[in-house]
Every structure is written in structure tokens, then in C-alpha cells.
mmCIF file as Biopython writes it, N, C-alpha, C and O atoms, coordinates in Angstrom:
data_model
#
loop_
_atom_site.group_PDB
_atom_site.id
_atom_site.type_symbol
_atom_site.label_atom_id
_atom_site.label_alt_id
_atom_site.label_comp_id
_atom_site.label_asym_id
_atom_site.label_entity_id
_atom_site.label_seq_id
_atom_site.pdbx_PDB_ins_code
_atom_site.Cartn_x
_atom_site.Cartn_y
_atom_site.Cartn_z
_atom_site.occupancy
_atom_site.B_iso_or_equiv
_atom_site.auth_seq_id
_atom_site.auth_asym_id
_atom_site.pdbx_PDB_model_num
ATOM 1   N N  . UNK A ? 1  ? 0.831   -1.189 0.000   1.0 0.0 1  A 1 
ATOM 2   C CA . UNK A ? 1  ? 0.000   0.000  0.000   1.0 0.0 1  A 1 
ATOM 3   C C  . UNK A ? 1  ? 0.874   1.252  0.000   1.0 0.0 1  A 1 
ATOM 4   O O  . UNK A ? 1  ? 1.974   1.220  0.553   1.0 0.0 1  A 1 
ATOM 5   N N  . UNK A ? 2  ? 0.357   2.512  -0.689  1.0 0.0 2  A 1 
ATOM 6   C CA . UNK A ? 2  ? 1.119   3.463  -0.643  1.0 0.0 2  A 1 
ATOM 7   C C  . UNK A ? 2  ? 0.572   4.420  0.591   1.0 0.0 2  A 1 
ATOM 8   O O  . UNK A ? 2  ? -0.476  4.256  1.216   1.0 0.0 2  A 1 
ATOM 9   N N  . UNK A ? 3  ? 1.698   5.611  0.805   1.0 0.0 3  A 1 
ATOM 10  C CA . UNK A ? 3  ? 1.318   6.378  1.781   1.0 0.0 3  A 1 
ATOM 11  C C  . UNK A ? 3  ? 0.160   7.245  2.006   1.0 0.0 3  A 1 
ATOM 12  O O  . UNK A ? 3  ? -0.121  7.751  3.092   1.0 0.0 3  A 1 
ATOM 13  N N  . UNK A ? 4  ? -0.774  7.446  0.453   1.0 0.0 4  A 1 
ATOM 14  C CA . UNK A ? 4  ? -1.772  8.292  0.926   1.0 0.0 4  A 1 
ATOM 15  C C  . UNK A ? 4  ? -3.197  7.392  1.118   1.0 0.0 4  A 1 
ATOM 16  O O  . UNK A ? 4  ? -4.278  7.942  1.325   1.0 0.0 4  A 1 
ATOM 17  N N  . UNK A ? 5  ? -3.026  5.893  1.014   1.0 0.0 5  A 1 
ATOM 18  C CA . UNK A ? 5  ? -3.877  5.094  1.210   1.0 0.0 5  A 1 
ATOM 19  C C  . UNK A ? 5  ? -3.942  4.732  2.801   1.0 0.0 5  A 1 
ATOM 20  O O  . UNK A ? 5  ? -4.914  4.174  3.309   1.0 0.0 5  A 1 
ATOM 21  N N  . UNK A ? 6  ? -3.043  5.035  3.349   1.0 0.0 6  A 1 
ATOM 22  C CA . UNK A ? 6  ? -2.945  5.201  4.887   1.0 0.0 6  A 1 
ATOM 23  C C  . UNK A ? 6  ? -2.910  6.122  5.343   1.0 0.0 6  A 1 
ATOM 24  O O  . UNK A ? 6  ? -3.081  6.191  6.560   1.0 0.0 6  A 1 
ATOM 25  N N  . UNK A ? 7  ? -2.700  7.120  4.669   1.0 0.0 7  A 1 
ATOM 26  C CA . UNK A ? 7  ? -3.925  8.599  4.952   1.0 0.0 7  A 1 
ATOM 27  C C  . UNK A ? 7  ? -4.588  8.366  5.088   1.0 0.0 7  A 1 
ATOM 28  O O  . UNK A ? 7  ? -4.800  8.112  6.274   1.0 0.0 7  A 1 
ATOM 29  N N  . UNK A ? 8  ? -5.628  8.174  4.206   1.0 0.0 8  A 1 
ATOM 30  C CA . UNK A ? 8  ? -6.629  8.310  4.093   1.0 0.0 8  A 1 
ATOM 31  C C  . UNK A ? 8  ? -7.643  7.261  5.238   1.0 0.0 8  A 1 
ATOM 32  O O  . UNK A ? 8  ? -8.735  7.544  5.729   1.0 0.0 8  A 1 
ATOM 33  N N  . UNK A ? 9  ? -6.854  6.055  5.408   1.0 0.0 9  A 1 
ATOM 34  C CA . UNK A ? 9  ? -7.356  5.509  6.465   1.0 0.0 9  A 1 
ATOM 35  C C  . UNK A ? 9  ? -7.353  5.703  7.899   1.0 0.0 9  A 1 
ATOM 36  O O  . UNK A ? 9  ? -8.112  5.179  8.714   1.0 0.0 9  A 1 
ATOM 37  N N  . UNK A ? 10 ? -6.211  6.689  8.155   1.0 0.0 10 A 1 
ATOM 38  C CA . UNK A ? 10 ? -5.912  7.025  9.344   1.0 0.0 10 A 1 
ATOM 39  C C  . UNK A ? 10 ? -6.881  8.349  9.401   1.0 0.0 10 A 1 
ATOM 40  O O  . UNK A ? 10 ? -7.145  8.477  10.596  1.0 0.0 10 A 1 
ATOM 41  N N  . UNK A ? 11 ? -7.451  9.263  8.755   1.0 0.0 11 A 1 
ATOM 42  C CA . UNK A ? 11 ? -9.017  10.158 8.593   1.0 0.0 11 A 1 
ATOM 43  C C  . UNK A ? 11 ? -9.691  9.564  9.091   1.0 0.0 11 A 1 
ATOM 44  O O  . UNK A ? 11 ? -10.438 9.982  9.975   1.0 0.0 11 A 1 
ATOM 45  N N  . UNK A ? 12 ? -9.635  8.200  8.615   1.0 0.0 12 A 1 
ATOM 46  C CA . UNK A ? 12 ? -11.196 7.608  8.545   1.0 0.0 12 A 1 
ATOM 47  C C  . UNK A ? 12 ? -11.747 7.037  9.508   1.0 0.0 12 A 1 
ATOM 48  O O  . UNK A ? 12 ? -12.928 7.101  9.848   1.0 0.0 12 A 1 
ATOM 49  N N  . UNK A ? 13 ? -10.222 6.007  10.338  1.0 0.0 13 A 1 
ATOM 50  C CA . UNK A ? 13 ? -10.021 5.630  12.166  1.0 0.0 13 A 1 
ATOM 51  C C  . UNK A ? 13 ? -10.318 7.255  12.736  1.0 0.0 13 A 1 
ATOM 52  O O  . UNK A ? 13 ? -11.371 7.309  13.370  1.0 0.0 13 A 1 
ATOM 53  N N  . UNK A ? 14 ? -9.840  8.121  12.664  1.0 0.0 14 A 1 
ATOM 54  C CA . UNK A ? 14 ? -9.856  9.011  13.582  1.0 0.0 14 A 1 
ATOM 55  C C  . UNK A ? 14 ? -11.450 9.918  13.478  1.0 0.0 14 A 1 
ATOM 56  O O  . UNK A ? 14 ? -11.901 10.394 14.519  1.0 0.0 14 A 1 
ATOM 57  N N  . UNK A ? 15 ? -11.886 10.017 12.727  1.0 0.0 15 A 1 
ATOM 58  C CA . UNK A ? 15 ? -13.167 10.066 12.491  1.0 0.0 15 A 1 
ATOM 59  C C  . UNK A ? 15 ? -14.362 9.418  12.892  1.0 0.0 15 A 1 
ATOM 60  O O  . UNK A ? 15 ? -15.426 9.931  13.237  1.0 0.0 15 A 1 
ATOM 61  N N  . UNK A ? 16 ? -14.007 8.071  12.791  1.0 0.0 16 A 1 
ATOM 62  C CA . UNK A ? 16 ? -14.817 7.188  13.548  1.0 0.0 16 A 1 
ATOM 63  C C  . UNK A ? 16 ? -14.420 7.338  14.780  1.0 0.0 16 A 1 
ATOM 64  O O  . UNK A ? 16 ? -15.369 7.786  15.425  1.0 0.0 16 A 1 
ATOM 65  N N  . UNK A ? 17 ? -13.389 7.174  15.511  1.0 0.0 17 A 1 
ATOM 66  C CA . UNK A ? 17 ? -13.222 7.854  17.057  1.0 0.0 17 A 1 
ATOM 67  C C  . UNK A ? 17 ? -13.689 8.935  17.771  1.0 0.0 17 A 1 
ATOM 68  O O  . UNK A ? 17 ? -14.062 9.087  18.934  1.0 0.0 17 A 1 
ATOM 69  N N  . UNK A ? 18 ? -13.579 9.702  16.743  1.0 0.0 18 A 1 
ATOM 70  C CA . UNK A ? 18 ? -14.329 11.164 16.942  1.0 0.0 18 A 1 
ATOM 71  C C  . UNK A ? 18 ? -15.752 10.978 17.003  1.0 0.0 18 A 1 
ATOM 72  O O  . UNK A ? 18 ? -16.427 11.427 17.929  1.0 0.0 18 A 1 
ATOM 73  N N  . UNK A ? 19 ? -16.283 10.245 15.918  1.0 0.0 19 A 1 
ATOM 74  C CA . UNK A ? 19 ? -17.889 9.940  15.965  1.0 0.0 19 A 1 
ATOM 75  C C  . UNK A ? 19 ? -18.626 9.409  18.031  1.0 0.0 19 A 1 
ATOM 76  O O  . UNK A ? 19 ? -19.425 9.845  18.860  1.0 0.0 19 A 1 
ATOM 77  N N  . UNK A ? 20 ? -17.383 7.953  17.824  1.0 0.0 20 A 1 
ATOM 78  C CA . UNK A ? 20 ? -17.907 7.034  18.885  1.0 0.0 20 A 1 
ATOM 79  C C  . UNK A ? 20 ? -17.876 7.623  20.136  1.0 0.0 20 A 1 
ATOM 80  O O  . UNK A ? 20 ? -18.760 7.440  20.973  1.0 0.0 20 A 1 
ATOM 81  N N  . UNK A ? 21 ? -16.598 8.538  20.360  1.0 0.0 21 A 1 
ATOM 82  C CA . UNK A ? 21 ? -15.861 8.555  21.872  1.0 0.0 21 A 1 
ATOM 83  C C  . UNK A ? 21 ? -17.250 9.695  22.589  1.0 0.0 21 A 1 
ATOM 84  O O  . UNK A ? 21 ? -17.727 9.515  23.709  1.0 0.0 21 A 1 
ATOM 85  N N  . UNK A ? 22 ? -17.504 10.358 22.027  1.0 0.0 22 A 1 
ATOM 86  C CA . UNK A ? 22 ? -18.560 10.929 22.698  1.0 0.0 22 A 1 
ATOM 87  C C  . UNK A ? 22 ? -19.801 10.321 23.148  1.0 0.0 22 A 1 
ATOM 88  O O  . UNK A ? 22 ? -20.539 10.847 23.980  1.0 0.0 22 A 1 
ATOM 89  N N  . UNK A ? 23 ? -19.968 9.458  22.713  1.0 0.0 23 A 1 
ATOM 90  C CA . UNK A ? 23 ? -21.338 8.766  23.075  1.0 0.0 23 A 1 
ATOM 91  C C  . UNK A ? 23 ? -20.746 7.964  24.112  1.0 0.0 23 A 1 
ATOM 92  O O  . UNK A ? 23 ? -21.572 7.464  24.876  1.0 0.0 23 A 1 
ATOM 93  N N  . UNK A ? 24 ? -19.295 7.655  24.391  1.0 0.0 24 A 1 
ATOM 94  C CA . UNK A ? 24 ? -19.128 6.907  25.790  1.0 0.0 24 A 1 
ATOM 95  C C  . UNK A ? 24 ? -18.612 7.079  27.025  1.0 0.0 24 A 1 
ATOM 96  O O  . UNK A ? 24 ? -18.685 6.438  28.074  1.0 0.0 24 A 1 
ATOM 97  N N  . UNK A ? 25 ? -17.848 8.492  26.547  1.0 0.0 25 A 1 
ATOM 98  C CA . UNK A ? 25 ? -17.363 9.487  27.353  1.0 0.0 25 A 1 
ATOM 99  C C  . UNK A ? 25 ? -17.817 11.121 27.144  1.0 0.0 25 A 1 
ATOM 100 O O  . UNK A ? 25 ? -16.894 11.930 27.045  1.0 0.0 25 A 1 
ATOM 101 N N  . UNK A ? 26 ? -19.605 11.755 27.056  1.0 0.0 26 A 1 
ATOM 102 C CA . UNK A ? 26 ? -19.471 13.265 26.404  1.0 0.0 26 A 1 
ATOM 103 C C  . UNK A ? 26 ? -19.255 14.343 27.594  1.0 0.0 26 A 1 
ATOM 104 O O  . UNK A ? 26 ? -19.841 15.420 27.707  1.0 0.0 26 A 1 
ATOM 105 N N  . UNK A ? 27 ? -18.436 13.886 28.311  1.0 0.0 27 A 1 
ATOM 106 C CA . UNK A ? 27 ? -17.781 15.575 28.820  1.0 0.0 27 A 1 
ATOM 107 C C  . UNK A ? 27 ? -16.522 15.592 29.029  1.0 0.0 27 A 1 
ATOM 108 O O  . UNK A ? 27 ? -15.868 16.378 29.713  1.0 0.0 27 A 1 
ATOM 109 N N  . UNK A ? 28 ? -15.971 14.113 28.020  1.0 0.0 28 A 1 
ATOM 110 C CA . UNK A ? 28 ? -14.170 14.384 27.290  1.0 0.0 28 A 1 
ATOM 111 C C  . UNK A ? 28 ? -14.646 14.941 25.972  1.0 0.0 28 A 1 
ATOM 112 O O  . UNK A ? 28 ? -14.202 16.070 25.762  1.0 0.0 28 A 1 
ATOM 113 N N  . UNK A ? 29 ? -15.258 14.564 25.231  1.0 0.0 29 A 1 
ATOM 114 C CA . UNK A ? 29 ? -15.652 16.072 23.811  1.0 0.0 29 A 1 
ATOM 115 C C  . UNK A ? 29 ? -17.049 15.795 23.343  1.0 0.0 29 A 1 
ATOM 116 O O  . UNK A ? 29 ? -17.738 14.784 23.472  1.0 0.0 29 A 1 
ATOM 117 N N  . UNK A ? 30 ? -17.177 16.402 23.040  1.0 0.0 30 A 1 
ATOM 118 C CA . UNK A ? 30 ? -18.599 17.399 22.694  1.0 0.0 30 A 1 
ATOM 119 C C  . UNK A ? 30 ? -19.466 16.341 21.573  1.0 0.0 30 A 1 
ATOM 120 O O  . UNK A ? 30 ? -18.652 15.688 20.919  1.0 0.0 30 A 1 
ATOM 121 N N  . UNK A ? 31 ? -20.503 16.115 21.310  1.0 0.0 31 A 1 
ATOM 122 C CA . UNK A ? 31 ? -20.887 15.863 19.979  1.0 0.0 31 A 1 
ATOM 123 C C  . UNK A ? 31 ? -20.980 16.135 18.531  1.0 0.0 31 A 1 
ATOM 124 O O  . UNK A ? 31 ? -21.244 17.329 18.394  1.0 0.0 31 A 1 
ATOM 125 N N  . UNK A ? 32 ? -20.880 15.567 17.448  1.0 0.0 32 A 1 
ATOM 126 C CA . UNK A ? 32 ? -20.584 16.740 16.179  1.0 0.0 32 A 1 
ATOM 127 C C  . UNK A ? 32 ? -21.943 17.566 16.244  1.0 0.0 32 A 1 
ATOM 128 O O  . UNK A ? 32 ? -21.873 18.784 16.079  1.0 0.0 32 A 1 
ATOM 129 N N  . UNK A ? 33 ? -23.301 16.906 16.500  1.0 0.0 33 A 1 
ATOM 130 C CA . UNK A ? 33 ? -24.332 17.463 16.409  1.0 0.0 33 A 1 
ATOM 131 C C  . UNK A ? 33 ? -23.964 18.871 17.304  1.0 0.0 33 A 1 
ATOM 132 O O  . UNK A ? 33 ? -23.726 19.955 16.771  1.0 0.0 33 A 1 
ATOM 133 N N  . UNK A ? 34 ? -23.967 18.720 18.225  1.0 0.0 34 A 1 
ATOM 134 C CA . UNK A ? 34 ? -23.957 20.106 19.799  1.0 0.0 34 A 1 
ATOM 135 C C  . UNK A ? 34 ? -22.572 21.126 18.648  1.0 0.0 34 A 1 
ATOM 136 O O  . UNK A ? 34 ? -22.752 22.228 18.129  1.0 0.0 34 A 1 
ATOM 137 N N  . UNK A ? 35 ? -21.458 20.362 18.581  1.0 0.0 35 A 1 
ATOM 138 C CA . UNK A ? 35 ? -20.539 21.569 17.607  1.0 0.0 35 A 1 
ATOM 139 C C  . UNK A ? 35 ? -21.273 22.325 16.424  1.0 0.0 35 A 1 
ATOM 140 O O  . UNK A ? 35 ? -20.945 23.493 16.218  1.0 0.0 35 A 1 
ATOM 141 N N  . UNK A ? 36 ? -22.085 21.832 15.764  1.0 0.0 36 A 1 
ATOM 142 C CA . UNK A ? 36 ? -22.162 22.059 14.462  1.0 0.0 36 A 1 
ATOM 143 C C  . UNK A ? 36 ? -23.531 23.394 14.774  1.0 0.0 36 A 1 
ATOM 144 O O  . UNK A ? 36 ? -23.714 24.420 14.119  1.0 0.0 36 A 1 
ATOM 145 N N  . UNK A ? 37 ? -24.349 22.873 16.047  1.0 0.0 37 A 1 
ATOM 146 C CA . UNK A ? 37 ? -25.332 23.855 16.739  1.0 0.0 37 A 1 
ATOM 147 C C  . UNK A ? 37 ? -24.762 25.009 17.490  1.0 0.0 37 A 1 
ATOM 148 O O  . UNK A ? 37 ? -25.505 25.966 17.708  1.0 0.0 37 A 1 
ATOM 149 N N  . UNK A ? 38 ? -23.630 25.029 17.875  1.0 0.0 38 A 1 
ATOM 150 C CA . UNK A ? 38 ? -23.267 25.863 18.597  1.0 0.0 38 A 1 
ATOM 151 C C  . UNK A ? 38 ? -22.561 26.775 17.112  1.0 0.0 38 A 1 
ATOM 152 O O  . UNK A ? 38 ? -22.787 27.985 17.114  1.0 0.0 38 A 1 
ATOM 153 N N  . UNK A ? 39 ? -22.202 26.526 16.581  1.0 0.0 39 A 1 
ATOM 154 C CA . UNK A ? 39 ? -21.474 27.175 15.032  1.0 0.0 39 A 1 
ATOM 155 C C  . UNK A ? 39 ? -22.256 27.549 14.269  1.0 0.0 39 A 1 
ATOM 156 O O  . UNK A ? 39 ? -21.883 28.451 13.518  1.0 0.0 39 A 1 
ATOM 157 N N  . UNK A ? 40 ? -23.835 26.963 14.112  1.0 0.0 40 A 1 
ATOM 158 C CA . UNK A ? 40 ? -24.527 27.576 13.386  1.0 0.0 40 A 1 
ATOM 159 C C  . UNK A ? 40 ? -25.340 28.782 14.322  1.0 0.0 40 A 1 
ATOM 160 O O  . UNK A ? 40 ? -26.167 29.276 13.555  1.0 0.0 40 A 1 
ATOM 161 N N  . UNK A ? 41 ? -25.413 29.286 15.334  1.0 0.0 41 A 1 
ATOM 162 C CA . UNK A ? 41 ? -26.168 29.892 16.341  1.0 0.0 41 A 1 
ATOM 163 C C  . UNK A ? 41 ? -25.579 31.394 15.828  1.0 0.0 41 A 1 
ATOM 164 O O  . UNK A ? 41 ? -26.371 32.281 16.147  1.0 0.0 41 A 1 
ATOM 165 N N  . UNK A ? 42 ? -24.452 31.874 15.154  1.0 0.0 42 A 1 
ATOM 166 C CA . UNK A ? 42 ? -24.109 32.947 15.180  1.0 0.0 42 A 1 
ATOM 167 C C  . UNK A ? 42 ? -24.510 33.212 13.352  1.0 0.0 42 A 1 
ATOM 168 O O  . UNK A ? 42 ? -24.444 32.310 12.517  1.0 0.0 42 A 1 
ATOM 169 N N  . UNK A ? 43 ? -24.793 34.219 13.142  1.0 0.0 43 A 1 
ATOM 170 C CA . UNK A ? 43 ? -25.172 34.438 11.608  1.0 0.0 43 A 1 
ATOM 171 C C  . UNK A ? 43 ? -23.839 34.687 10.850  1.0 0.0 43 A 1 
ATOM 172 O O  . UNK A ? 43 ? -23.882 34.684 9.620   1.0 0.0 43 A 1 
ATOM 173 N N  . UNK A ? 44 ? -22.514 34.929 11.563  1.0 0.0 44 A 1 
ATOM 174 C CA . UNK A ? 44 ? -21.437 35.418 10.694  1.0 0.0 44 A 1 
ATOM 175 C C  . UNK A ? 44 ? -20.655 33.915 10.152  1.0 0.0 44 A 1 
ATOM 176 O O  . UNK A ? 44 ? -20.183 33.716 9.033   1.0 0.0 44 A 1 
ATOM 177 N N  . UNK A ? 45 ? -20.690 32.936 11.346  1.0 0.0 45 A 1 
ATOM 178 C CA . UNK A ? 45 ? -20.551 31.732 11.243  1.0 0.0 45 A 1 
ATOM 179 C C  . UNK A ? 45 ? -21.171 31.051 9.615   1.0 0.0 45 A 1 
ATOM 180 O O  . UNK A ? 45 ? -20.652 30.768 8.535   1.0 0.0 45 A 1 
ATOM 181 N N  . UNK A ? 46 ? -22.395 31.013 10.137  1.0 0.0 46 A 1 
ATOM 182 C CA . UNK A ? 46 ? -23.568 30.556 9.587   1.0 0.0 46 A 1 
ATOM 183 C C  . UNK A ? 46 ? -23.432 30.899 8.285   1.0 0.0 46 A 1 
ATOM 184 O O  . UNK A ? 46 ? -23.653 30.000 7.473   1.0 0.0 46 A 1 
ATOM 185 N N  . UNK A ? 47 ? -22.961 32.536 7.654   1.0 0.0 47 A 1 
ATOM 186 C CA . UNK A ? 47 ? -22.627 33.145 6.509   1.0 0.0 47 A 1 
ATOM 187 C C  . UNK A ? 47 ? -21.118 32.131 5.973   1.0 0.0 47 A 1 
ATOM 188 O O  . UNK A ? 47 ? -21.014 31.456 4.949   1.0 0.0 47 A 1 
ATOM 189 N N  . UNK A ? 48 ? -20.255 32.309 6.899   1.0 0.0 48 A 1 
ATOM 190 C CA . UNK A ? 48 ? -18.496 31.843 6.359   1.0 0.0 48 A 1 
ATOM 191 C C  . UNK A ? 48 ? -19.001 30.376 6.198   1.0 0.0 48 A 1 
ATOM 192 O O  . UNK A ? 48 ? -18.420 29.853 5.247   1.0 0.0 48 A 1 
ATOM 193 N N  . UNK A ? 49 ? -20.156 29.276 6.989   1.0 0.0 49 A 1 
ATOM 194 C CA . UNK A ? 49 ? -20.546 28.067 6.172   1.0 0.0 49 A 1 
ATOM 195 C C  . UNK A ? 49 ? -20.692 28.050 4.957   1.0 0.0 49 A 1 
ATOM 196 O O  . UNK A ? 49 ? -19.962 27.475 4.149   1.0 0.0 49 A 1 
ATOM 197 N N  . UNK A ? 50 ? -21.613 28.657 4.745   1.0 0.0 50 A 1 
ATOM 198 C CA . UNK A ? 50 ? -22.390 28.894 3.702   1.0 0.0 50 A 1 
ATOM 199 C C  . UNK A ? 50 ? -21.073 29.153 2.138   1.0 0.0 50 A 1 
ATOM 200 O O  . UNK A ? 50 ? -21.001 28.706 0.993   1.0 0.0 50 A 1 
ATOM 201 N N  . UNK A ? 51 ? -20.474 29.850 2.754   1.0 0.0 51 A 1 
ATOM 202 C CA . UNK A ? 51 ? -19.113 30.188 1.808   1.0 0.0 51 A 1 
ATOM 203 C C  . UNK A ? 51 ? -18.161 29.127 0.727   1.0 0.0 51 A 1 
ATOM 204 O O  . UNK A ? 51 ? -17.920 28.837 -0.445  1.0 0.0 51 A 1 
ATOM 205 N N  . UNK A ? 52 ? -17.756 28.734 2.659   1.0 0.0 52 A 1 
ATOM 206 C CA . UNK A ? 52 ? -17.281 27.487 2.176   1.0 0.0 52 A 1 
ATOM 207 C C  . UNK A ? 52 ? -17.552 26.348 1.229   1.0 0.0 52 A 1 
ATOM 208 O O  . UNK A ? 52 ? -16.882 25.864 0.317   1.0 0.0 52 A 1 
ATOM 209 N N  . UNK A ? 53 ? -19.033 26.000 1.845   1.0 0.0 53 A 1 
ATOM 210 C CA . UNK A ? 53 ? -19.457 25.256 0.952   1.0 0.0 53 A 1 
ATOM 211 C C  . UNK A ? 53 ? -19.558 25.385 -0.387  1.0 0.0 53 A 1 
ATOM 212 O O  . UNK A ? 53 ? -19.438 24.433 -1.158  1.0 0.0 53 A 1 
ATOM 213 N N  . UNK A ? 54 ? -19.801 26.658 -0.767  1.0 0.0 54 A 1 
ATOM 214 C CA . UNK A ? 54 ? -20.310 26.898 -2.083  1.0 0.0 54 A 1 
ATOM 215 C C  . UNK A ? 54 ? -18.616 27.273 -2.678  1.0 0.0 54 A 1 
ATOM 216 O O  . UNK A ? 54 ? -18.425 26.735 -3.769  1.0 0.0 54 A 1 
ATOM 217 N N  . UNK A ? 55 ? -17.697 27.881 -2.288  1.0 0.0 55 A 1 
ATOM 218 C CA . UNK A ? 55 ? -16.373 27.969 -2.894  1.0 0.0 55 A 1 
ATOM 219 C C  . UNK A ? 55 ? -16.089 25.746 -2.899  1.0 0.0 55 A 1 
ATOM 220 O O  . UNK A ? 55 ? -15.615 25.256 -3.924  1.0 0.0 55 A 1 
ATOM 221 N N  . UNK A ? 56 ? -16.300 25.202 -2.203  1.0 0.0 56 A 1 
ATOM 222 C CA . UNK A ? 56 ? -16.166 24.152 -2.616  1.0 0.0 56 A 1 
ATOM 223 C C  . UNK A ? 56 ? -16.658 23.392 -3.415  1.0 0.0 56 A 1 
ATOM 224 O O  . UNK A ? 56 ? -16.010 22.556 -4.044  1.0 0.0 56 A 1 
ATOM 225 N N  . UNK A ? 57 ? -18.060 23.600 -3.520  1.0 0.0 57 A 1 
ATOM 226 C CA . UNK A ? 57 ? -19.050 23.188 -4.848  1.0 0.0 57 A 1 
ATOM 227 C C  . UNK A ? 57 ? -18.159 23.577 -6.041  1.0 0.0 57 A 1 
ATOM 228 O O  . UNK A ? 57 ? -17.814 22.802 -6.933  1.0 0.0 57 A 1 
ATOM 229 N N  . UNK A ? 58 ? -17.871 24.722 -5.953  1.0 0.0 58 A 1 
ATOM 230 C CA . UNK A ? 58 ? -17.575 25.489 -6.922  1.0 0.0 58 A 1 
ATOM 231 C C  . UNK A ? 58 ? -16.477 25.000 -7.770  1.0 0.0 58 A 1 
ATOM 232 O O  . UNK A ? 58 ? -16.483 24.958 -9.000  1.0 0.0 58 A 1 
ATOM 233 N N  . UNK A ? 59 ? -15.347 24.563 -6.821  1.0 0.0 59 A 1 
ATOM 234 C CA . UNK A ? 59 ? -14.161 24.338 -7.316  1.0 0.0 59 A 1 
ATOM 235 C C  . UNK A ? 59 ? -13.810 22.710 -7.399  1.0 0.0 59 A 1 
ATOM 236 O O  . UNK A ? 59 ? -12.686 22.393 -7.790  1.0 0.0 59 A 1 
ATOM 237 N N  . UNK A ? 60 ? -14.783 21.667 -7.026  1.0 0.0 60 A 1 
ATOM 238 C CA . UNK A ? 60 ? -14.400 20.090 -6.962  1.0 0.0 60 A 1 
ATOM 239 C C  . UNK A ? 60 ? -15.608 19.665 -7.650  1.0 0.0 60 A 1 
ATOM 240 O O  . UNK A ? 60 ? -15.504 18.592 -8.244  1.0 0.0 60 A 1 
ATOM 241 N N  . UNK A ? 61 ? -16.958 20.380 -7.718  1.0 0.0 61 A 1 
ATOM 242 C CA . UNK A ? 61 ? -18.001 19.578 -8.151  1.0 0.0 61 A 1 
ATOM 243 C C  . UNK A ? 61 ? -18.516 20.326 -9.584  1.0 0.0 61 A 1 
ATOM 244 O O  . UNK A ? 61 ? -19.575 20.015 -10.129 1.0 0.0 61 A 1 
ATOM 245 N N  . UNK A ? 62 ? -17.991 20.914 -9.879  1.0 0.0 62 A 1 
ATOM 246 C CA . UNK A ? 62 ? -18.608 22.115 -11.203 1.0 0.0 62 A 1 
ATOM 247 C C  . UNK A ? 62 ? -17.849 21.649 -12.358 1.0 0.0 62 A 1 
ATOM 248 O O  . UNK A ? 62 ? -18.506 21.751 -13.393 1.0 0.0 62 A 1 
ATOM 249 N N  . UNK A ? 63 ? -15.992 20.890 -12.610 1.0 0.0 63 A 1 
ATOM 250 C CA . UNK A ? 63 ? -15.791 20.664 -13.314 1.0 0.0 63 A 1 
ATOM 251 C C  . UNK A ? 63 ? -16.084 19.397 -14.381 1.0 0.0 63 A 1 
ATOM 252 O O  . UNK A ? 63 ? -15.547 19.385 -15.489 1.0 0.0 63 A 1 
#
């Protein structure tokens, strides 16, 4: 295997850790749901989402 195939798997372990560890420990970290609510609660936030996303549409899904 090459090195970005273990990238990419080591995202994907740590992601899933990130998913699980809160549901068995949540006041070592937060939930993605509670992050993603607390980030959308401000409108400037909520605007620079909105950004992102669409500069990313823009530039990976348009060609």
C-alpha cells in the first residue's frame, strides 16, 4: 500500500473515534451534532458556512 492510502485511512479511524468517543465518554468532547449547533447559532458563522461550501461546490463539483 502506498502512503496516501494510509492517509486516508488514518481520517477515517480518527473520524470514527471522533464519531464514537462521545457517546461513551461526552464531557471528554462534545458531539458533532452540539458543535455544528453551537457554530450555526451565530449568523457570521452561519454566513463563512455557507461560503465554504459553495467555494467548494464550486471548485471540486462544477468541473
Amino acid at each position: 500500500m502506498t502512503i496516501p492510502v494510509f492517509e486516508y485511512l488514518a481520517v477515517l479511524v480518527l473520524s470514527l473515534v471522533a464519531w464514537l468517543l462521545p457517546r461513551f465518554r461526552p464531557n471528554f468532547l462534545a458531539r458533532v451534532g452540539d458543535l455544528v449547533e453551537r457554530i450555526m447559532h451565530n449568523r457570521n458563522t452561519r454566513l463563512a458556512v455557507i461560503l465554504v461550501w459553495w467555494w467548494l461546490g464550486w471548485h471540486f463539483f462544477t468541473v
